[in-house]
C-alpha positions as CSV (number, residue, x, y, z in Angstrom):
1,X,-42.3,56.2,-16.9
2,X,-42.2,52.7,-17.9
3,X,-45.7,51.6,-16.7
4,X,-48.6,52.3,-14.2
5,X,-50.2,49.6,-12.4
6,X,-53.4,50.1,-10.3
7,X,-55.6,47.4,-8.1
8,X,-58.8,47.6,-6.3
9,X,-59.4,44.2,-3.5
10,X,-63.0,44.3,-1.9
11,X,-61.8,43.5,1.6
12,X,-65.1,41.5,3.1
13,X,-64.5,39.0,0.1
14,X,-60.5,38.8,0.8
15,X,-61.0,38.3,4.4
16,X,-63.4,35.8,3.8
17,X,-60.9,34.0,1.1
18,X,-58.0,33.9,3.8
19,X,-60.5,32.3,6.2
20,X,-61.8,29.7,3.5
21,X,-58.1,28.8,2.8
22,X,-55.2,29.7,5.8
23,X,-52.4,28.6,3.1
24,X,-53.3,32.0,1.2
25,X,-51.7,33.8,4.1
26,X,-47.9,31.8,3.2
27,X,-48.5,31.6,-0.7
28,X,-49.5,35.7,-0.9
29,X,-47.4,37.0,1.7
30,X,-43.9,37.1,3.5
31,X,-42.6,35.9,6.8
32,X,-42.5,39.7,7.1
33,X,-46.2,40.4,6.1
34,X,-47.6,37.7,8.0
35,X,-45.3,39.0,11.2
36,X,-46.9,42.3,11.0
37,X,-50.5,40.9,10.4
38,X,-50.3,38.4,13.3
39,X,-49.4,41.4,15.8
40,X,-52.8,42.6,14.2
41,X,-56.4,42.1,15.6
42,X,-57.7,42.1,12.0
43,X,-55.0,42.2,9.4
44,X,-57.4,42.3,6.7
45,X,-57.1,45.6,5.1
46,X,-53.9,46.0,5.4
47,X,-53.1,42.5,3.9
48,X,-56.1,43.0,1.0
49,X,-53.6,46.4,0.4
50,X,-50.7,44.5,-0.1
51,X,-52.0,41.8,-2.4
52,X,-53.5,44.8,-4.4
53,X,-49.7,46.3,-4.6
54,X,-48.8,42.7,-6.1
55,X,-51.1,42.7,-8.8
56,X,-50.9,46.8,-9.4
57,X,-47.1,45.3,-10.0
58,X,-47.9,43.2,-12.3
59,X,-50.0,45.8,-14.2
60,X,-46.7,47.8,-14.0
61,X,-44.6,45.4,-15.5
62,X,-47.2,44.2,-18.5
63,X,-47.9,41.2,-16.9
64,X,-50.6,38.7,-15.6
65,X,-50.3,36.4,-12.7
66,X,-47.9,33.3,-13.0
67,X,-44.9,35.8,-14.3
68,X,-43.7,36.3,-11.2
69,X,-44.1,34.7,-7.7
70,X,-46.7,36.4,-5.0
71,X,-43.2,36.9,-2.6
72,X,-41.1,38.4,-5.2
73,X,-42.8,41.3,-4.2
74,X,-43.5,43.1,-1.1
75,X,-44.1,46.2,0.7
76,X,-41.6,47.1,3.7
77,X,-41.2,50.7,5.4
78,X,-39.0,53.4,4.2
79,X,-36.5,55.1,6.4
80,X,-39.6,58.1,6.2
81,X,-42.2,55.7,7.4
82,X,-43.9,55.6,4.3
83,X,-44.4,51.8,1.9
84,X,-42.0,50.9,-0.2
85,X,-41.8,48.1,-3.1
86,X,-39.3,45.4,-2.4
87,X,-39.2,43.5,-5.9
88,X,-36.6,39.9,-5.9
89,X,-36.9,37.5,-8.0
90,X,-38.6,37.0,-11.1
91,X,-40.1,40.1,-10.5
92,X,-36.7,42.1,-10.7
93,X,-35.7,40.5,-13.8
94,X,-38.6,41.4,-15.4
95,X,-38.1,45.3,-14.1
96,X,-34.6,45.0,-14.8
97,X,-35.2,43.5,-18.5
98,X,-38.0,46.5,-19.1
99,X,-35.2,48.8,-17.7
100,X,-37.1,49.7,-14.2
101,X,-34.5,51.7,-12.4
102,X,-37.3,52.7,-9.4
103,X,-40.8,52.5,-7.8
104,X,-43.6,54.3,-6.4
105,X,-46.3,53.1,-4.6
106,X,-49.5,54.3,-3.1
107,X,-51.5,52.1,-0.8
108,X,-55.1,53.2,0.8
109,X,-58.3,52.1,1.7
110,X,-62.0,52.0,3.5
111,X,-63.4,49.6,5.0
112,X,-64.6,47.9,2.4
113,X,-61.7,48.7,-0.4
114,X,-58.2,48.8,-0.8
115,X,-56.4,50.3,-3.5
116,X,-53.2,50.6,-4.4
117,X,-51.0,52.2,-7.7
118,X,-47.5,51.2,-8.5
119,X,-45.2,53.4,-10.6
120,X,-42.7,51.9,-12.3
121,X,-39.9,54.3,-14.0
């Protein structure tokens, strides 16, 4: 294992961040992300999730925001159904420099918190 990255977002306080400041939705997410959480009546938790993947990334990786882009990384659906890391960018020559030849990643949460842990190996 190359390194473990885990996040916690308090969802209330996210949700009222995105509604403070719309532009958070296109500087966090993808046109992907953002597609899925429009088709959403609240898209809150599962957004929060995804921004916790980002930073649990980063944590995986040995680094702190501003080393890679929010959209260098992403969560899209295996084949199985279950999330999957999509790392591009700076992101993936900073895994590919630390010799990260795969991910795992675990996303969950209440309704007030969502976690997430990302694997890097």
């Amino acid at each position: 294992m190359i390194g473990l990255g885990i996040d916690a977002v308090d969802i209330p306080r996210f949700k009222e961040a995105l509604a403070r400041s719309p532009r958070l939705l296109e500087r966090l997410f993808t046109d992907g992300e953002r597609d899925l959480a429009a088709r959403r009546a609240d898209a809150s938790a599962m957004l929060a999730a995804r921004f916790a993947v980002r930073e649990a990334t980063m944590k995986a990786l040995g680094v702190g925001i501003g080393a890679f882009d929010f959209h260098d990384v992403s969560i899209v659906s295996a084949d199985d159904g279950r999330p999957a890391l999509r790392v591009a960018g700076r992101a993936a020559r900073l895994a590919e420099r630390r010799g990260v030849s795969g991910w795992h990643v675990s996303i969950s949460h209440t309704d007030d918190v969502a976690v997430a842990v990302v694997a890097a190996e």
